[in-house]
C-alpha angles and dihedrals in degrees: 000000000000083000083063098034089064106038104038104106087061087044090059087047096062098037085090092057088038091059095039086049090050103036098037099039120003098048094040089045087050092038083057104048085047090061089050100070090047123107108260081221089048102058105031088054092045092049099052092040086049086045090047096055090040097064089045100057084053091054078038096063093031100052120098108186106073095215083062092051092039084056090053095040098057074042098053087041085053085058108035082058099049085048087058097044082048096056096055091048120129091247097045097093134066104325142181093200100113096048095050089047085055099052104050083044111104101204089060100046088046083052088055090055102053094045081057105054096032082063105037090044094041089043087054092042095046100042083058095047096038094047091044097053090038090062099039080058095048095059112073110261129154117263086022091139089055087037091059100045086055090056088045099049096088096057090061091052115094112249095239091057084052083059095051096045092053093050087068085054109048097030117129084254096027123124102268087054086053106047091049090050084054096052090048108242091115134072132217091277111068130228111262088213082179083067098104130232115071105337089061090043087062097034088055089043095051093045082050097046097052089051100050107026095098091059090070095039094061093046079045093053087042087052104050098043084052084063103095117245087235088070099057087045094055085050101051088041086055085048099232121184106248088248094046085052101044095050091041104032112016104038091042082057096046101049103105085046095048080044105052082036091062101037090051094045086044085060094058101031090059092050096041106144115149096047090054099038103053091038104041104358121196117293096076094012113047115177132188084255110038089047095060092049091045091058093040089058091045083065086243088125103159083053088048095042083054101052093042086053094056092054091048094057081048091047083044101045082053094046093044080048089056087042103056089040105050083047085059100054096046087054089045088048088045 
């Protein structure tokens, strides 16, 4: 009592961010995982029969003839008694169903692969890139200031813009189709780069790439000016070659920066979602999740609430990863 008589001023303070926490993340997240484990036939077949009833009860209560409510009535009593057969179905419980339906669907586990190699191929691409301009603005040029808002302006452009830049790219008549139409390396018919396979894996990657580049630039930057300055002079008095003492001196140093870089782009890139859908969509190019999207929109939920559950235990694997690891380097640093 005396804990809460004397902060409770700071515990009323943070009710707001505990309920937004609850209401807007933990109970949707939970809510979610609930549906999963519902039979997709369950509960396609419970929401339209609630909804059914539902609408009668409302010309029910705004009917005025009693022929006509009689009529609903013997109707709402129809469906109140399919609902209960329903829930003692045999498929009304706890059930895997969904998961194993995913699995053996080709469209999800193909959607597994390109979220794969979309990250896997994006993270390498963009480690190089990121590392390779980080350490051009660390090094003192002229113009460097101008030279790094350039690199900044495409993480202050919505996602959804980036798409729609990049359409006007990769169209069938946009400009990289016509430049290499110009240079002659294409012929009168263009690349459909929304195809799928690997075209659309590189066009998403690229489109990826460009957004979120400046993100690791910057942890890059951050990285390489925490380096002391000690440690470049005992180099260059050892006389060192600039690529033995970037791979022995400088990349050693940089480790928990290149770590924490790749865990927190490996979040985003597994739950990319604008960039694909706008660009490939989700016919040739399913991703996680697209495809979740794509069947939530089909009204098939429980399928949906399954697929989204299995890329929040991947987003989660990856958070519980940057966690462990940035406690270990504060203990290390202790």
């Amino acid at each position: 009592m005396r804990f809460v008589k004397t902060y409770w001023l700071e515990m009323l303070m943070v009710i707001p961010l505990f309920a937004y926490i609850i209401g807007f993340t933990l109970l949707p997240i939970l809510t979610n995982i609930k549906e999963s484990f519902i039979d997709q036939r369950f509960g396609r077949r419970y929401d339209i029969l609630v909804s059914k009833i539902a609408d009668i009860t409302y010309d029910i209560e705004h009917t005025q003839e009693s022929e006509e409510q009689r009529a609903y009535e013997k109707e709402r009593a129809e469906a109140a008694l399919a609902l209960e057969r329903l829930q003692h179905s045999p498929y009304a419980g706890v059930s895997l169903s969904n998961y194993r339906k995913l699995f053996t669907d080709r469209s999800f586990v193909k959607a597994i692969g390109n979220t794969l190699a979309i990250t896997l191929l994006g993270l390498a691409l963009q480690l190089v890139m990121a590392m390779s301009i980080a350490l051009l603005l660390s090094r003192p040029l002229h113009g460097k200031g101008l030279f790094r808002t350039i690199v900044l302006t495409p993480l202050g452009i919505p996602t959804i813009v980036s798409a729609t830049i990049m359409t006007y790219i990769f169209d069938t008549a946009g400009y990289l189709n016509e430049v290499l139409y110009k240079l002659g390396l294409l012929g009168e018919v263009p690349i459909d780069w929304a195809q799928g396979g690997w075209l659309s894996i590189c066009m998403v990657v690229f489109a990826d790439t460009w957004k979120v580049l400046p993100f690791m630039v910057l942890l890059f930057i951050a990285g390489l000016e925490a380096i002391p300055q000690s440690v470049h002079e005992a180099s260059q008095i050892d006389g060192s070659p600039p690529m033995y003492k970037f791979f022995t001196v400088t990349l050693p140093l940089m480790r928990p920066y290149i770590t924490i870089a790749l865990i927190l782009r490996a979040i985003d890139a597994f739950r990319i979602f604008e960039l694909p859908l706008i660009l490939a969509g989700t016919a040739t190019t399913p991703l996680i999740a697209t495809f979740t999207h794509s069947e939530y929109t089909r009204q098939n939920y429980n399928l949906s609430a399954a697929s989204g559950t299995i890329l929040t235990g991947i987003i989660l694997i990856f958070v519980f990863t940057y966690l462990y690891i940035v406690e270990r380097e504060r203990e290390t640093n202790a």
